[in-house]
N, C-alpha and C positions, 0 to 999 in steps of 0.2 A: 232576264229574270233568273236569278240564281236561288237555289234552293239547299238547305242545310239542318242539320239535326242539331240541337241543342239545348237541354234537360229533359230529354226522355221527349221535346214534342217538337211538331215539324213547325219551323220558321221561314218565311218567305221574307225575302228582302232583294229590294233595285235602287236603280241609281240613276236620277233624270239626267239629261242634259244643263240642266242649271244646279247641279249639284247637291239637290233635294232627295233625302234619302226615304225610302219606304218601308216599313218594319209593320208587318199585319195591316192594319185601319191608321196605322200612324203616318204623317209626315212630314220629316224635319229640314225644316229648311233654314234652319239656322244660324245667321255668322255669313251668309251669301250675297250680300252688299246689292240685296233685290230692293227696285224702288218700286217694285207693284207685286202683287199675291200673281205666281205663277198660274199660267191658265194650261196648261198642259198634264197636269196629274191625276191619278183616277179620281172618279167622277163618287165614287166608295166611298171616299176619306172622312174617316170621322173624327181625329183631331190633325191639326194642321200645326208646325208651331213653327214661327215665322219672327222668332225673337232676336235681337243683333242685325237690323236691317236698316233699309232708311227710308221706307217708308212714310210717305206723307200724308197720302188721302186715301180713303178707300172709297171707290166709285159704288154704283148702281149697281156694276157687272162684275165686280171683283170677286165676291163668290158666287157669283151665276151656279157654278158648274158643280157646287156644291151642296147639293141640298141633304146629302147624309151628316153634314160636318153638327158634331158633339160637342167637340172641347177647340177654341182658338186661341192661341197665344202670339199678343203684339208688342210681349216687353221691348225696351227699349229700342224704339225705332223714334221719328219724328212726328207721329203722327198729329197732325192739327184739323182731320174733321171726315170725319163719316161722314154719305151720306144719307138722307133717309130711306134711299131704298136697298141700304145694302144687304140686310138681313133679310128680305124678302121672301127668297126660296130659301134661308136657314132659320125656320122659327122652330127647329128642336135644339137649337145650340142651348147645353146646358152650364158650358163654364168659359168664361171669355176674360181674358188677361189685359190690360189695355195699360200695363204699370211703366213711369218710365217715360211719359212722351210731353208733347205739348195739346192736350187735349182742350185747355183753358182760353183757347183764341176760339175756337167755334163752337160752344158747350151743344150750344140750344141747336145746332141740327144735329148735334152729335146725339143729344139725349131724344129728336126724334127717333134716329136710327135702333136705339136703344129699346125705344117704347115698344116694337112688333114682335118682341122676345118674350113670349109667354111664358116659358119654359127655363128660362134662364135660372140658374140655382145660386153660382158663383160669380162674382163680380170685384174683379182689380184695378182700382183706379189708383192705386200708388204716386206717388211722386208726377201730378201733375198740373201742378202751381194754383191746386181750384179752390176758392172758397168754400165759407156755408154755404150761400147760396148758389153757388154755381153746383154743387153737390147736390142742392136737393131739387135743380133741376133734371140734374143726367139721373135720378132712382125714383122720380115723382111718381114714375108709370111702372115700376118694377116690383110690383105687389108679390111675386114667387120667388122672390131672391131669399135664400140662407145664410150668404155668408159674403159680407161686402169690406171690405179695405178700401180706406181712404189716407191709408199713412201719406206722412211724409207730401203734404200737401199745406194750405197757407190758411186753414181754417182758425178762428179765433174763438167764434163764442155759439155754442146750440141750444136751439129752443126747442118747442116739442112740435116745429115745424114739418123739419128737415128729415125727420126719417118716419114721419106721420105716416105713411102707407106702408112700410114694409111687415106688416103683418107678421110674416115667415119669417122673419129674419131669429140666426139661433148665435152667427157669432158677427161681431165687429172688430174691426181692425181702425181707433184713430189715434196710434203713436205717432210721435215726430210731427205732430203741429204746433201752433200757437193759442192753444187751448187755454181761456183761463174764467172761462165762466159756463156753467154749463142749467140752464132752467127747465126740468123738467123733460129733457130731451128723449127718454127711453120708457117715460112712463106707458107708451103706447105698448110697446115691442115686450108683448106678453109672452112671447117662446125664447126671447133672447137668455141664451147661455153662457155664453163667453164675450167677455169685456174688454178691450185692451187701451187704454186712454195713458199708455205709459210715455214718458217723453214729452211733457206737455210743463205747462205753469198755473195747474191747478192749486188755489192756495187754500182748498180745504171740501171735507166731503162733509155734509151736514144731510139730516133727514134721511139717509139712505135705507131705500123699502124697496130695493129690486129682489121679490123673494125668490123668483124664479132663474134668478143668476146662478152658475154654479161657479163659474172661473174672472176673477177680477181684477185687473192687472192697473194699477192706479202709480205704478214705481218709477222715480226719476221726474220728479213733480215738484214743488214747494209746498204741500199737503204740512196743515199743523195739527190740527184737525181731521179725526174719523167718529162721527157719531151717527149710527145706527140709529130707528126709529125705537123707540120705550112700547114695542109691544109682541104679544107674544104668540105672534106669525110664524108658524115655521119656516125657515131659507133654508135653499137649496144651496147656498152658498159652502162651495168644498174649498176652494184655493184664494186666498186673496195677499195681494202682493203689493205692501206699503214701500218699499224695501228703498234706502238712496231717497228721501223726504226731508220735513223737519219737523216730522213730529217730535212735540213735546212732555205728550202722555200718551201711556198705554190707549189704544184704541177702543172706544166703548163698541162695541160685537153685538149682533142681536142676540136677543136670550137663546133664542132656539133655533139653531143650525146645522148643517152635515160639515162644516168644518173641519179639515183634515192638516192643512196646508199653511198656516201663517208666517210669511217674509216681512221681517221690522230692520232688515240690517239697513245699517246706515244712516241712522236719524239722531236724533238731540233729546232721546229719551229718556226719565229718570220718573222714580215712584219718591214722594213727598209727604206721606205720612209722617216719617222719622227723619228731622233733616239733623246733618251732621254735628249743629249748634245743639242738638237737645231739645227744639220746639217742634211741635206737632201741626197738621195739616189735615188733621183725619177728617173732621165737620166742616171743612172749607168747601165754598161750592164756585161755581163759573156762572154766567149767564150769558148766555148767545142769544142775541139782539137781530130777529130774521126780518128783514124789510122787506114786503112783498109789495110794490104799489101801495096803497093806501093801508093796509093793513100793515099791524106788525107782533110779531110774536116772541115769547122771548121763554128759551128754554136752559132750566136747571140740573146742571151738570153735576156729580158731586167728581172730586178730582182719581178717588179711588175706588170707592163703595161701588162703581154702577158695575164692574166689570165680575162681583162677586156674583150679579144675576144673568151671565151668559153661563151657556153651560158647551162647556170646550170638552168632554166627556171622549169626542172621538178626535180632537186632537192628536198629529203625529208626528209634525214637521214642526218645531217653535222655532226659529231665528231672528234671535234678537241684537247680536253682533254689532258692535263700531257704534255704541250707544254712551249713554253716561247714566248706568246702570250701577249705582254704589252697595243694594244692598237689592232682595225679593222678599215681597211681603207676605208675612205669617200667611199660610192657607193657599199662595199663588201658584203653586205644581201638582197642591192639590187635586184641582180642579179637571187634571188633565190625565188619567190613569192611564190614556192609551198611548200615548207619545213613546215614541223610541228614538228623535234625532233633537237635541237639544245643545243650540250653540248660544254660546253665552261669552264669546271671545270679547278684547278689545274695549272692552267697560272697564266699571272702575272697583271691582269687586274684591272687596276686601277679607270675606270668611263664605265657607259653603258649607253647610251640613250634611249629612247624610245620615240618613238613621233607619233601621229593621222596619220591614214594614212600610217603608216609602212609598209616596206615588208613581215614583220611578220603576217599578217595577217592571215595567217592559221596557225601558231603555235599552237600546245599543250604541247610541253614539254620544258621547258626551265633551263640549271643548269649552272649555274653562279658559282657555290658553290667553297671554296678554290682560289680564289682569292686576291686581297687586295684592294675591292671594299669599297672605303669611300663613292661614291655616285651614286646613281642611280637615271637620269636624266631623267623629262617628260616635257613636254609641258604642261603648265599650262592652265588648262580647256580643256585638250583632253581629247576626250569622243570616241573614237576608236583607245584604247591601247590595243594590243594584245586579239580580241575578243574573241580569240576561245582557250585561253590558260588554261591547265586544270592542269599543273603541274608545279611550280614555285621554283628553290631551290637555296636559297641564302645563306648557310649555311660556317659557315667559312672563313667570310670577317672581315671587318672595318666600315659596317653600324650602325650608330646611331639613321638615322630618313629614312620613306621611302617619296617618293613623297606623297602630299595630296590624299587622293581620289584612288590612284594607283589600287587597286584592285577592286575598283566598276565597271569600265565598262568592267572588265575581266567576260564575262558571266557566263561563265564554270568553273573559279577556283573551282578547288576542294581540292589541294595537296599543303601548304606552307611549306617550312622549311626555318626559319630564327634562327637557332642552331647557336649557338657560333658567334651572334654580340652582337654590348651591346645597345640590343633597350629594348624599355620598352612598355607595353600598354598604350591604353588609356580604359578608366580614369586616371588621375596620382591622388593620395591624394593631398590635397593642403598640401606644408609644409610652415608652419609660418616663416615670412621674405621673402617667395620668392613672388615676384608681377608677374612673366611668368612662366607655371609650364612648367617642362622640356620637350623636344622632346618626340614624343612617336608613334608608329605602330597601329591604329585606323584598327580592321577587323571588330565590328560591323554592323552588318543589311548583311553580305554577307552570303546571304543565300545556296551556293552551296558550300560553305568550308566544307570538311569533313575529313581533317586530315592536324592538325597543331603540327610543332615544334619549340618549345622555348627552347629548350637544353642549358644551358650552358651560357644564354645572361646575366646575373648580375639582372633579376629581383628583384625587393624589395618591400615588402608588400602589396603582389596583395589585390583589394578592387573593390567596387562599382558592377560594371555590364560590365567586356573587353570582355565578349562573348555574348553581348545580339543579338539576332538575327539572329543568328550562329545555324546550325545542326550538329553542331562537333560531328565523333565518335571516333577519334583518337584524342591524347592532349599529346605530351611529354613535362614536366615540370621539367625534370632532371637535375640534378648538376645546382640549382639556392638556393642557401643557404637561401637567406633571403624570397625568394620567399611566404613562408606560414608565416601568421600571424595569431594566433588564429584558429577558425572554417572554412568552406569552403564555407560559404555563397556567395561568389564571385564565384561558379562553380556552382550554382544552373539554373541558363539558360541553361545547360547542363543536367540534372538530365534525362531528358528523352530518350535523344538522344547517350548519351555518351557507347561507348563501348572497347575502348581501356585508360590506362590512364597510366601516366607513372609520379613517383615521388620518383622517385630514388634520394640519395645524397641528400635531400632539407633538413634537419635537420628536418625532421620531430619526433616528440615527443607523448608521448600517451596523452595529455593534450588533454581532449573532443573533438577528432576529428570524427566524426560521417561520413559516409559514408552510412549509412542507405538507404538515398532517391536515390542514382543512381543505380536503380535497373535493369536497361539497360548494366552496366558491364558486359564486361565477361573476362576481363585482366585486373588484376591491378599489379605495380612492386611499392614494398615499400620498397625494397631492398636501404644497407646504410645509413641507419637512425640511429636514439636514440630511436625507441621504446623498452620499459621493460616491457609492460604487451599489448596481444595479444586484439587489438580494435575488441570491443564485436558485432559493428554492424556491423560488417562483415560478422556475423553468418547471417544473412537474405539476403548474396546477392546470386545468384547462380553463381560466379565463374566459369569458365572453366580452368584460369592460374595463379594461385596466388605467387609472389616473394615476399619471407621474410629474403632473404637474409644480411650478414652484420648487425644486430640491435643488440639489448642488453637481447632476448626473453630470459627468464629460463626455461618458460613453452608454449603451446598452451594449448585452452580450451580443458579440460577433454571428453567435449560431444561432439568435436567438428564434428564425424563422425553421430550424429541424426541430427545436422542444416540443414538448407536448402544448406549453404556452402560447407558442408560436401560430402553432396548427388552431389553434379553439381561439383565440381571440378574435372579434368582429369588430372592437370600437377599444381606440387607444388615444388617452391624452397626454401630449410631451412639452410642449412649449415651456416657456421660463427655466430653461437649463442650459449651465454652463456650456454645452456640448461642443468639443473639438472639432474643428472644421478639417482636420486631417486624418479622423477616425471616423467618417460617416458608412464605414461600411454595412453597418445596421439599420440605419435610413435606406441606404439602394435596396437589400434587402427588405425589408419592407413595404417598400413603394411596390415591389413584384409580388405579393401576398394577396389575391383575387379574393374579394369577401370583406377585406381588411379597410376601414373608415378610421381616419386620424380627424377628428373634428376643429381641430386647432392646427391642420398643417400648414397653414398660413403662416403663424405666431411660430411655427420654431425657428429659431437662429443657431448660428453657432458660433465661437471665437476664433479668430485667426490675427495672433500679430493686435492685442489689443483693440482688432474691428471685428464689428459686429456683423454679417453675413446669413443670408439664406442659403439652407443646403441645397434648395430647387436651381440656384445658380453660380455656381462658383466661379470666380474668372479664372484663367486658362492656366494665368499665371502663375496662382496658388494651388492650381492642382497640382502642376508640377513641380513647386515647391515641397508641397506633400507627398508627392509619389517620393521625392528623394528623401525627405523624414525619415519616410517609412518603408525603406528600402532595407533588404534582407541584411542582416547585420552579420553574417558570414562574409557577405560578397565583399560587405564594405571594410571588413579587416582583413579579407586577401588584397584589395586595392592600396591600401594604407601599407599590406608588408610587402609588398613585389618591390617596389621600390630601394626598399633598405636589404631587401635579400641580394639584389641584385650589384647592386654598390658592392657588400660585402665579397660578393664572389668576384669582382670586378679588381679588387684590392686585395682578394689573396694571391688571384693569377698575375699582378703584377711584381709582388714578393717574391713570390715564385721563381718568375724568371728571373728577376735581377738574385737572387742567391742562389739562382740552379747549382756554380760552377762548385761554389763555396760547398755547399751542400753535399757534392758527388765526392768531392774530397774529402771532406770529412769522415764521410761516411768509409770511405777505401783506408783511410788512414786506422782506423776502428778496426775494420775488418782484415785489414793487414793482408794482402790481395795485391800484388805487384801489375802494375798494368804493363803490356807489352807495348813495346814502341817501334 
């Protein structure tokens, strides 16, 4: 036994012979390829967890020696049968895991073993191939249970059989069955709290009166249909989650609820009052035809009207996303004062208003985005639009201009995406001939803006001062071709503040583009461009994520590992570049840089000789083709002149001698010098 301190308290922990570890009352013995519950551990143990085994049977004596054990866990092993005296001396076990196995071959001794668990609170039968009825044999006798999981099992259809005793029960787990009819099955289960029937082929919710529900999870269903009972019960109902259905109308809600939480994305929803021909739907009604045995009832739906008598007051969450949403009817956001997260993406939404005094009022999140919004409408001279909205995302519509003014009296903005419309800033440049310079999106002097996107909008020749006033630290400027003109002087009201920036796809070029002064960076993506020579002031910024992706680089700076660049980056993207396979000195370097992640060092290549090559392996051949490239070019025109120096001298001492004699005489003959003989 070893003993150790660890957050200010004393921990005990050992280590059995079969690799079962012991921390306090716990013991984990799991992933130990045991086919039986070890009988060797303290006799203490109050949970045991024995999950990743293989496990077949638990006998009579399996936990004999356990009569303290609390919590068991037998995820995935094989088990196929209890038996009934195995709980015997553990009838304080209050949470038992059984998820994961073959339980479905011996239910019925299983579920006597089951039965001697007074105490028992939690119960996981997960993923064990069991029907209804094999279900409501193993919980028949489990009157104190709270919280039961039957996922991922082969159940079909509940009656108000099957969980007829559980009394206590507060949450259910039955996703991932074959669920597609469900009769009264919860009307008993008067504490039940939390619902989860998601993953199933429920083709519709009719009648629903569980008022004591708070959390309902019905998502990933064929659900076309939600109608609530017509009475005015208060429900405890806070979260209910349609989401990934086919619904076709809005959901009729009970009147009176604690409601907070509504998930609609993903279904086939549209409102029908106003259809696009000009004809109305307002007094149109449904009738559902309920067959109950012998009886039958038949209840009138109006298609919009009913949902004006819920009262969504404490509403906070709407998402109604990836719907067929063409317009919202007069009154429909009224109803919801309290809401602050409103998504409305991916419908077919053609105009949105906004006007002083809104219900929106406590809003902060609002996404509009994926629509085919041409305009977004205010009240001219409201000065209480959406005060308290902090995230605004209009990205992927048909806007060209926004309201005047629109984001001044949003106090809070903080988050714009206007990505793929075709707006422009203001300043515009004047262009000569035009007397009205064009529309444009005016965010100047909004000083709580700190992350804007312009993705994609047709920018052209940004100029002047479109961010003055602005604390932006986030700026995507991607896939806007004509967007850069020259230098960046028009990002300089930024230089202090700026710490994300994005210029991806802008045609950017190495033409004196300086980035020197944003020394506040610490992600820039320059990925997709035309640069051919690695911009120098980039050496002085300290980096954390630099994308070089996509350009026309052959090389980066040789030194680039002493820059200040060098030292601060942690994540670098290079792949899709020309890069010479006889200049990789900045790759070796690199590779030695501890801290330093290339996420694409896979993907870089380089050229040598019209082949394409990884610098991770260069053959031997081409290194020393390149060592001699790039060999000192001193050395190599002393090599080239020794040769011809040498000759030279070689040819004058042969002159030399053959005109010594001529020479002597001559020279005597000049100097007039008698020689003696």
């Amino acid at each position: 036994l070893a003993v150790g301190w660890g957050s200010g308290a004393l921990a005990a922990w050992a280590t059995f012979p079969d690799g079962c570890k012991l921390v306090q009352s716990t013991v984990d013995c799991a992933g130990r390829w045991l086919s039986s519950v070890p009988g060797n551990l303290r006799g203490d143990t109050e949970e045991l967890l024995l999950d990743d085994n293989t496990i077949q049977v638990l006998g009579n004596a399996s936990l004999l020696m356990y009569q303290q054990l609390r919590r068991l866990s037998l995820t995935k092993n094989r088990l196929e049968l209890i038996h009934p005296g195995t709980f015997l001396r553990s009838q304080g076990l209050h949470v038992l895991s059984l998820a994961d196995n073959l339980l479905f071959t011996n239910y019925s001794l299983t579920a006597a073993a089951l039965s001697v668990l007074p105490a028992l609170r939690m119960l996981d039968l997960a993923g064990n191939r069991l029907t209804e009825d094999m279900v409501s044999v193993l919980i028949w006798n489990l009157s104190s249970l709270e919280s039961l999981s039957v996922a991922r099992n082969i159940i079909m259809r509940l009656d108000s059989s099957v969980f007829a005793n559980l009394t206590q029960l507060l949450e259910l787990n039955l996703e991932k069955n074959y669920i597609f009819e469900i009769d009264q099955a919860f009307e008993g289960l008067q504490r039940l709290q939390r619902l989860n029937i998601a993953y199933n082929y429920l083709p519709c919710v009719l009648e629903f009166g569980l008022t004591q529900l708070r959390v309902l999870n019905v998502s990933n269903n064929v659900i076309e249909w939600f109608l609530a009972l017509e009475n005015d019960d208060l429900f405890e109902l806070e979260v209910l989650d349609l989401s990934h259905n086919r619904l076709l109308f809005f959901p009729v809600l009970p009147r009176q609820s604690k409601l907070h939480t509504l998930l609609l994305k993903d279904n086939e929803m549209s409102f029908y009052q106003h259809l696009p021909n000009g004809t109305s739907l307002a007094n149109v009604t449904v009738q559902f035809l309920l067959i109950d045995g012998n009886s039958t009832n038949i209840t009138t739906v109006s298609l919009w009207d009913e949902i004006c008598h819920s009262n969504l007051s404490s509403l906070r969450l709407l998402d109604m996303s990836q719907n067929q949403v063409w317009y919202l009817p007069e009154g429909f956001l009224a109803q919801m004062p309290s809401l602050t997260h409103l998504k409305l993406n991916q419908n077919c939404l053609e105009t949105f208003h906004l006007s002083e005094g809104d219900p929106l009022a406590m809003l902060t999140e609002l996404d509009l985005s994926q629509n085919q919004l041409a305009e977004l409408g205010a009240e001219v001279g409201a000065r209480d639009v959406l005060p308290n909205l902090q995230l605004f995302n209009l990205s992927t519509n048909r806007l060209r201009v926004l309201p005047p003014e629109v984001f001044t009296y949003t106090r809070k903005i903080a988050t714009v995406d206007l990505s793929r419309n075709r707006v422009d800033l203001c300043p515009q440049p004047a262009v000569a001939g035009e007397v009205e310079s064009p529309p444009c999106v005016d965010i100047r002097g909004i000083e709580t803006l700190t992350h804007l996107s312009l993705a994609g909008c047709g920018l052209r020749g940004l100029g002047g001062h479109p961010f003055q006033g602005t604390s932006l630290m986030y700026l995507d400027l991607s896939d806007n071709h004509q967007a850069l003109s020259g230098d960046l002087e028009w990002l300089q009201d930024l230089a202090l503040t700026l710490r994300v920036l994005s210029l991806r796809n802008t045609s950017l070029s190495s033409t004196a583009v300086d980035f020197s002064a944003f020394n506040s960076l610490v992600r820039l993506d320059l990925s997709g461009n035309s640069l051919t020579v690695f911009p120098t002031s980039l050496s002085v910024l300290e980096l954390r994520s630099l994308d070089l992706r996509d350009n026309c680089l052959p090389a980066l700076l040789m030194d680039v590992t002493q820059t200040p660049l060098g030292k601060s980056l942690q994540e670098v993207y290079l792949s899709r570049n020309p890069y010479n396979c006889c200049t990789l000195g900045w790759w070796d370097a690199l590779q030695r840089v501890e801290g330093l992640h290339i996420p694409d060092g896979q993907e870089v290549t380089c050229s040598y000789a019209s082949r394409t090559l990884s610098p991770r392996a260069l053959p031997e051949p081409i290194l020393r083709s390149c060592r001699w490239q790039t060999a000192d070019l001193a050395l190599l025109y002393l090599v080239l002149a020794l040769p011809t120096c040498l000759t030279l001298l070689v040819a004058f001492a042969v002159v030399f001698l053959m005109l010594k004699q001529k020479l002597l005489k001559m020279v005597k003959s000049q100097c007039g010098v008698s020689n003696p003989y």
